[in-house]
TORPA-4810 file (N, C-alpha, C, O; in nm, 3 decimals):
<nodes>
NODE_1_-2.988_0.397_-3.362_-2.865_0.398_-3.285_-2.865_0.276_-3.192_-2.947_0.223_-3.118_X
NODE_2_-2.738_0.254_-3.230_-2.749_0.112_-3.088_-2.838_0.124_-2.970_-2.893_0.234_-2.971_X
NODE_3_-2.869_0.056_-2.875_-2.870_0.055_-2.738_-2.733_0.070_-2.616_-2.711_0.149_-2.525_X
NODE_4_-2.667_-0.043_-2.669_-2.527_0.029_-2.590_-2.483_0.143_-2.594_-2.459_0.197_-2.486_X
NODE_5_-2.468_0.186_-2.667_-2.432_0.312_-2.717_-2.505_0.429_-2.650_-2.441_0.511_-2.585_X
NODE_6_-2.614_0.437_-2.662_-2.739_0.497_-2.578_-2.700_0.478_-2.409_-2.688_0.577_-2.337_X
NODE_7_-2.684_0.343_-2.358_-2.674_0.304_-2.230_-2.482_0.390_-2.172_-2.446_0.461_-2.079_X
NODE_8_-2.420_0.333_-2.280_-2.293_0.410_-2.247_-2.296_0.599_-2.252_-2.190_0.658_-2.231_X
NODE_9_-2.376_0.650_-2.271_-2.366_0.819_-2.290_-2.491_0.810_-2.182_-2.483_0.915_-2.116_X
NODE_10_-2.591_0.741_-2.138_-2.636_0.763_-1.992_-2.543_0.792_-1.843_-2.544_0.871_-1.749_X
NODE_11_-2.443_0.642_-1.902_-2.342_0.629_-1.761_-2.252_0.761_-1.799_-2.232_0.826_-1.697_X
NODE_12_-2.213_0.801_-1.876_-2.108_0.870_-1.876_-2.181_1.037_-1.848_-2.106_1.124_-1.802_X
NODE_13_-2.314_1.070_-1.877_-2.377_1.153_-1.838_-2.423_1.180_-1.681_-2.434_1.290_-1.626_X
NODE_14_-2.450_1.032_-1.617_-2.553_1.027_-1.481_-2.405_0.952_-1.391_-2.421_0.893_-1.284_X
NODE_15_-2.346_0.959_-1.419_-2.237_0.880_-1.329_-2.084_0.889_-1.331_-2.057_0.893_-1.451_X
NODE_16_-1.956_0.896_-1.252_-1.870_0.901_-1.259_-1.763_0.851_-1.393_-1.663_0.779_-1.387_X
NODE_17_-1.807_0.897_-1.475_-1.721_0.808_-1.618_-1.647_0.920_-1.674_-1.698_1.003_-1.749_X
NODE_18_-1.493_0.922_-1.624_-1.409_1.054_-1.733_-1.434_1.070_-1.877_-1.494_0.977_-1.931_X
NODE_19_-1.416_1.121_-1.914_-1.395_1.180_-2.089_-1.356_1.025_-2.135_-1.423_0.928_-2.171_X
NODE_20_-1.233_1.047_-2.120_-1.151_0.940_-2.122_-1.220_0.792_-2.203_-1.229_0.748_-2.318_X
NODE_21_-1.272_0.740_-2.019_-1.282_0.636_-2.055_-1.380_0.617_-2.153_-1.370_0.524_-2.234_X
NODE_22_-1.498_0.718_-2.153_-1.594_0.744_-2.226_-1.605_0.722_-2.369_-1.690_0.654_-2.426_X
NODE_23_-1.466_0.817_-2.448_-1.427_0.767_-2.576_-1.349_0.620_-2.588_-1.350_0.551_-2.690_X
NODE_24_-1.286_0.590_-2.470_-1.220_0.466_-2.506_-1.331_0.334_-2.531_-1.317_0.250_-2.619_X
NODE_25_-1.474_0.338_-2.406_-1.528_0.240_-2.447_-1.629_0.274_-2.615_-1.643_0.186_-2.700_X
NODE_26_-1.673_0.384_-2.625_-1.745_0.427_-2.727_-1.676_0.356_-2.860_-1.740_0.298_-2.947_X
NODE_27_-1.506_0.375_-2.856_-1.464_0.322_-2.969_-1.447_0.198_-2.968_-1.448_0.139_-3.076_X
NODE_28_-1.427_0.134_-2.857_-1.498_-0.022_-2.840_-1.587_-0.085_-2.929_-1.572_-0.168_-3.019_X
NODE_29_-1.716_-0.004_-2.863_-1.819_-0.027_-2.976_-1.840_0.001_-3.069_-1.913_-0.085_-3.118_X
NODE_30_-1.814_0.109_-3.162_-1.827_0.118_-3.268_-1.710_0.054_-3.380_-1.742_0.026_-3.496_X
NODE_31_-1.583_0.037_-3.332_-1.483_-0.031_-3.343_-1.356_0.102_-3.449_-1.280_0.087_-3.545_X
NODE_32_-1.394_0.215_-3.365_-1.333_0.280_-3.428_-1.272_0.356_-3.360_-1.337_0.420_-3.278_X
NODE_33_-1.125_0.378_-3.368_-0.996_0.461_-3.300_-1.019_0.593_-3.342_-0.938_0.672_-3.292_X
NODE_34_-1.103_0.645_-3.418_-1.103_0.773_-3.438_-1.230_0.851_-3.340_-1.233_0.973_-3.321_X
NODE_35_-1.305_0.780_-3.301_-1.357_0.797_-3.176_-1.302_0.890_-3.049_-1.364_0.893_-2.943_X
</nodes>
């Protein structure tokens, strides 16, 4: 599994990150809207 990916579900676990933005950057990275 990536590292970003890993680092982004830390922040969104240990820190103020809505749902939201959570899937919006996730599909960032993986480059997928179905995210």
């Amino acid at each position: 599994m990536d590292r970003r990916i890993i680092n982004l579900y830390d922040e969104y676990t240990h820190k103020p990150l809505t749902r939201q933005e959570f899937l919006h950057r996730l599909s960032l990275l993986t480059g997928s809207t179905a995210a």
